[in-house]
N, C-alpha and C positions, 0 to 999 in steps of 0.2 A: 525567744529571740534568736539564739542558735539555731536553731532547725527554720527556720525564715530566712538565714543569713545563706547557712548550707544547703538550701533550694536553690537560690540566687547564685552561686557561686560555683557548684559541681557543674551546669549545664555551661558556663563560661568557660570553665577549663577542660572538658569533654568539647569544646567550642575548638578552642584554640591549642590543645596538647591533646585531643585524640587517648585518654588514657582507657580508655572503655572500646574495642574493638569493634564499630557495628557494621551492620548489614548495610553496603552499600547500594544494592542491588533498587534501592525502594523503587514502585513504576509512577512515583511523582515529580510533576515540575518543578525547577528549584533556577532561581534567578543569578545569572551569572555573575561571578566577582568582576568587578569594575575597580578600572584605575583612577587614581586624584589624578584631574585636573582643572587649571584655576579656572575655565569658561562654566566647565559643570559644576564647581563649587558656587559659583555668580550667577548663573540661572537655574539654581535648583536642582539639577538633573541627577548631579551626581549625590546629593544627600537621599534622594527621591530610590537610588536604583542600589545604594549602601544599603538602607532601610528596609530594601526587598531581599536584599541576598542575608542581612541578620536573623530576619524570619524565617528562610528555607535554610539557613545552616547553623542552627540554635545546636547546642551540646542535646544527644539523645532526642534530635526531633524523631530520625527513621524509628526508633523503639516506640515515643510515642504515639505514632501515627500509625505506626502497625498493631498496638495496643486497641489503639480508638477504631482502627477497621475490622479490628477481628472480632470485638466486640458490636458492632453492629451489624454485620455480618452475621456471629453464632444466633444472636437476639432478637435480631429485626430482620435479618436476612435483606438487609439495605447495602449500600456501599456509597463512597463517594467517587468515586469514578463516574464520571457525568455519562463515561460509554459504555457503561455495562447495565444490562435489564437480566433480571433473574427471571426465568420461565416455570414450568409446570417441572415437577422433576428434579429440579435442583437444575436444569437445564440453563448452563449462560447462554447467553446471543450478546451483538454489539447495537447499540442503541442507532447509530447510522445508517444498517444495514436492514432495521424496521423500519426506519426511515423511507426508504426506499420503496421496499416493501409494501406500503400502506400508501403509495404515489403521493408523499407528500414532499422530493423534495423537485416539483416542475418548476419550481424559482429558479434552480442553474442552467434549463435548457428550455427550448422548446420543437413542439412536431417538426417544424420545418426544417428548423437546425439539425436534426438527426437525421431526414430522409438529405439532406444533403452530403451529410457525412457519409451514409450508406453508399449515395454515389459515387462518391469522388472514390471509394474501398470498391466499390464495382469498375471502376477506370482504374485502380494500380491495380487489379486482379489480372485483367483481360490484357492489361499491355506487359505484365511481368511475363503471361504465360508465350506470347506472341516474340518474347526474349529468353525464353526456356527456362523461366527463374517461377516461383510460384509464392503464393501469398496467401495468406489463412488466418480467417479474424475465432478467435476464443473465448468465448463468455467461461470465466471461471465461475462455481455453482456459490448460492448464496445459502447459509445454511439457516434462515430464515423463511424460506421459499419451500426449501426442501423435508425441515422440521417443524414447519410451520404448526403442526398440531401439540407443542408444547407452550407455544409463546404464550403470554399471560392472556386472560380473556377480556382485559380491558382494548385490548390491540386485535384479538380474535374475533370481538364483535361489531368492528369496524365495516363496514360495506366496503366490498373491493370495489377499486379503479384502475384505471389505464393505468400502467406503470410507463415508466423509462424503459422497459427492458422489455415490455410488450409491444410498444412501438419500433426499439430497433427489432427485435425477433421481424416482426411484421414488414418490415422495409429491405431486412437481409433476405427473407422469403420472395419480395415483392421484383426484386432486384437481380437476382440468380446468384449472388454472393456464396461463394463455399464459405461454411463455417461449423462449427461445430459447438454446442449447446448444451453443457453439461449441469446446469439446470434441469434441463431435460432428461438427459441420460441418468442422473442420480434419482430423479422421482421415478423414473421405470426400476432400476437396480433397487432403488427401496424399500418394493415389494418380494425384493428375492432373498436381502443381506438384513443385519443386525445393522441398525443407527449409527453405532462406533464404529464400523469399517467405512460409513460416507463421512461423517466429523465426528471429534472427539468431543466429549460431553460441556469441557469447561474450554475448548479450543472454538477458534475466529475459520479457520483454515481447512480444508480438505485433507484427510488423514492422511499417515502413510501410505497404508493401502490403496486407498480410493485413488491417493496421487498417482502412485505407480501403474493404478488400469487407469489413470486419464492420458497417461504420457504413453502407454503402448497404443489406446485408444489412439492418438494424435501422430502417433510415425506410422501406422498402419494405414492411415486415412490419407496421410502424403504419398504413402507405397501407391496406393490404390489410384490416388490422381496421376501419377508422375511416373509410373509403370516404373520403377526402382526398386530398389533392396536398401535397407535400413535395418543399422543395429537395432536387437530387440531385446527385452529382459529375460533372465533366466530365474526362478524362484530355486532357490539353495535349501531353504529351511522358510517353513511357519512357524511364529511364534504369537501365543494366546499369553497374554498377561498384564500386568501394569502395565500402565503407560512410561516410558522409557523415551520419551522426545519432548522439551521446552514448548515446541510446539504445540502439543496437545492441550496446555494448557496458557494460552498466551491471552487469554479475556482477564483468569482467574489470574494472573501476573499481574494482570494492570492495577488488581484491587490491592495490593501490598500487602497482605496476610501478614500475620506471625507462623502461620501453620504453612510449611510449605510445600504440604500435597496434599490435595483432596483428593478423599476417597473416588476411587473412577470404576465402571465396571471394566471388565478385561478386551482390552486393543487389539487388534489382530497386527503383526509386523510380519514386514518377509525380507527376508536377507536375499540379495539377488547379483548374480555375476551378468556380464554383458555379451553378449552372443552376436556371430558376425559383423566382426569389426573391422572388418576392408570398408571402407567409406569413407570417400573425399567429398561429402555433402559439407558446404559453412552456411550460417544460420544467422538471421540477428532478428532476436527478439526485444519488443518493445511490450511493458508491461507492467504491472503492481502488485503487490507486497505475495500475489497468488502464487506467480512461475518462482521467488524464493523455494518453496515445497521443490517446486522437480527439482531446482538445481540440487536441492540437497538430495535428492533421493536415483542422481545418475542423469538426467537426462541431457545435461550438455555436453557430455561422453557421449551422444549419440550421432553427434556433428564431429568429423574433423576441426572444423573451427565454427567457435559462435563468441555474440557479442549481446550482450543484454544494455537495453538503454532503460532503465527504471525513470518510472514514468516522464520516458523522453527528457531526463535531464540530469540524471548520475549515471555515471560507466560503471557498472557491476566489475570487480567486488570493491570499489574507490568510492567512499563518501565525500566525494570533491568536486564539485558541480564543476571546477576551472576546466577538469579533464572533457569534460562533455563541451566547454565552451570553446577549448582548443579540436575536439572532434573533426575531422575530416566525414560531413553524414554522406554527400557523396561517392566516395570512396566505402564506406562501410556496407552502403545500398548494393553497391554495383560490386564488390567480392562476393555476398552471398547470393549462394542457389534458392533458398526461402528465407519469408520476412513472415514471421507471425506476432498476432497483434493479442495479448492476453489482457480480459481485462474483468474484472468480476463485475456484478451487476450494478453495487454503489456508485462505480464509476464510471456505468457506462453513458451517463449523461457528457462523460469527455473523452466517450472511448477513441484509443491510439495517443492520448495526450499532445495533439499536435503533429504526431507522427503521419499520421496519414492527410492532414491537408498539407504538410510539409514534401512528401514524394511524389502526390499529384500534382502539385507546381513544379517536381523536377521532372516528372514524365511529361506533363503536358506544355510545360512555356519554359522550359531548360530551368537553369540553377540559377541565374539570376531573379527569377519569381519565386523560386521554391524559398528563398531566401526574403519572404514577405514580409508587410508590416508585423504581423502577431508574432514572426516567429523571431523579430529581431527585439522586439518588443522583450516576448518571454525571456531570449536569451540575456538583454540588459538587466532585468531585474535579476536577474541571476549572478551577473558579475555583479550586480550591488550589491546583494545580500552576502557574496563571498568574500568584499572587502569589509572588513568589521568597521572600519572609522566612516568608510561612506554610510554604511550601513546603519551605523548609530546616528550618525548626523537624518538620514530620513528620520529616524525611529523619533529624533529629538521634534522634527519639525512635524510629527506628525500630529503630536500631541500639543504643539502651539496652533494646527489647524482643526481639531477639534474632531480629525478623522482618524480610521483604522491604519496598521501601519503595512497591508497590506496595495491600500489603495495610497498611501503614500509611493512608495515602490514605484506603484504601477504607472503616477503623477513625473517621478524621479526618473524614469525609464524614457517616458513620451518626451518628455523637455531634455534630456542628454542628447537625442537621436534626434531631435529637431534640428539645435543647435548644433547638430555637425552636420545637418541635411542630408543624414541617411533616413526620413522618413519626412513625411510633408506635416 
């Protein structure tokens, strides 16, 4: 009866006085605290979202959940991370990025939709150059694509199809579009390097290394267009050994181990100083979770000034969507010398995230179009999701409409813009 009682009781006070120090770090969802009040107490809402945050902040959940992964993990070499696939090798990959991979997800786009896309980025290409400004679309490399010969063979023995990313290759070709395709460059280099200088074994992201030749690869190729001089990197020191970057290992994070390094074979790193720095080039890149790697690894040290819009709707380094909604994109367009669009292959079903049908409406019909339906659209749901009370109020109603709270949003967004007759 004791030891039933002190079950019950330790995970309560580990709940609420913290007396056992844990790892807070876990890479699991865990449902917000919420405040009393009497409407959500009278429709439910609020016992419904108490209920959820009890269960994600139980005394010693993180221990036991890092307990239950690392055991299935050592044993079954399973995980519950819905986004992680275990390959040949001990080899992770991200479950989205097979996805892709194996052309299955043409449900977010289709042909036309991207050969359109290509064009409107062949129209900001040709009119930035005709303003002395220049533009460059980037396929960041998928390490799916590239390591494709570890992926499991349930996925190996798929029959290839058309991708996303064979169609836009195919339309930037079709189109005369500069770009650069480091998909491509990595399955050439893969025949010359070791696997761990293009991705790290249990990493999502392009190495150090590889980052650092994609980012000389890419000011070398603007020199070449735009007859300039641009800083470049200087190699200081190689270094062979553990892995020594969070990055390297950001799939194996998601699984929340107890173990908090897996064995890796040896990384290759280079320490690097920055060479010819006279340079008043500004820069503003629009892109996903990929150009993170350069920033860390020097390459907005290579602009006088530059401006990152994460995926067209956070101001790099501010998790504050407000700051992006206050943004002057006009002004941000028209300081820089180049606009490069980075985008890895997962997303390239929505490559530029907007960014690019949003400057062909300011190049081609001024800034009153560029300021379109979709994009005033996107921008509302953004200001709703950044007030918490509006924000909960969709979440509440989405779920008395029996729909997603995403498409709620996107219902909340069209009827606010109606009602003020910024959109018909």
């Amino acid at each position: 009866m004791i030891f039933v009682l002190v079950i019950l009781i330790v995970p309560m006070l580990q709940m609420y006085f913290a007396i056992y120090e844990e790892d807070s770090k876990l890479q699991m969802p865990a449902s917000p605290k919420v405040s009393f009040s009497l409407d959500g107490w009278l429709n439910g809402t609020y016992q419904a979202q108490q209920d959820a945050w009890n269960a994600d902040n139980f005394g010693f959940r993180n221990s036991f959940l890092r307990a239950n992964n690392e055991f299935k993990y050592r044993v079954f070499e399973k995980t519950k991370s819905y986004e992680t696939v275990f390959g040949k090798n001990s080899m992770l990959y991200a479950d989205a990025y097979i996805t892709t991979y194996l052309a299955k997800d043409w449900f977010r786009t289709t042909e036309e939709k991207i050969k359109e896309r290509i064009e409107k980025l062949k129209f900001v290409q040709d009119t930035l150059i005709k303003l002395n400004k220049f533009a460059y679309f980037i396929i960041a490399p998928n390490k799916v694509r590239v390591l494709s010969e570890n992926i499991p063979d349930e996925y190996a023995d798929i029959p290839y199809k058309k991708t996303i990313y064979d169609i836009t290759v195919k339309y930037l070709k079709q189109y005369g579009v500069k770009y650069i395709d480091f998909n491509e460059v990595f399955l050439n280099m893969k025949k010359k390097v070791p696997y761990q200088f293009l991705f790290p074994k249990y990493g999502l992201h392009w190495s150090q290394a590889s980052c650092l030749y994609a980012a000389d690869t890419m000011l070398r190729h603007i020199e070449h267009i735009q007859h300039l001089s641009l800083p470049g990197f200087k190699i200081e020191e190689t270094i062979v050994g553990d892995s020594i970057s969070l990055v390297d290992s950001d799939i194996a994070n998601s699984m929340s181990l107890y173990t908090q390094k897996l064995p890796t074979p040896p990384m290759i790193y280079y320490k690097t100083s920055i060479v010819n720095k006279n340079n008043t080039a500004t820069a503003l890149i629009i892109g996903d979770s990929f150009y993170f790697n350069l920033i860390y690894n020097g390459f907005h040290n290579m602009f006088d000034k530059s401006s990152f819009l994460y995926y067209f709707k956070n101001v790099y380094p501010y998790d504050d969507q407000s700051l992006f909604l206050n943004l002057d994109l006009k002004q941000e367009f028209n300081k820089s010398d180049f606009v490069l669009f980075i985008t890895t292959e997962m997303n390239l079903y929505k490559a530029g995230f907007g960014g690019i049908e949003y400057y062909y409406n300011l190049l081609k019909f001024g800034e009153d179009a560029a300021f379109n339906r979709g994009i005033q659209i996107k921008l509302m749901e953004m200001k709703i999701r950044s007030n918490s009370e509006w924000f909960a109020g969709v979440c509440s109603r989405a779920g008395g409409r029996g729909i997603t709270v995403d498409s709620s949003v996107t219902l909340e967004a069209v009827y606010t813009l109606q009602e003020t007759g910024r959109i018909k």
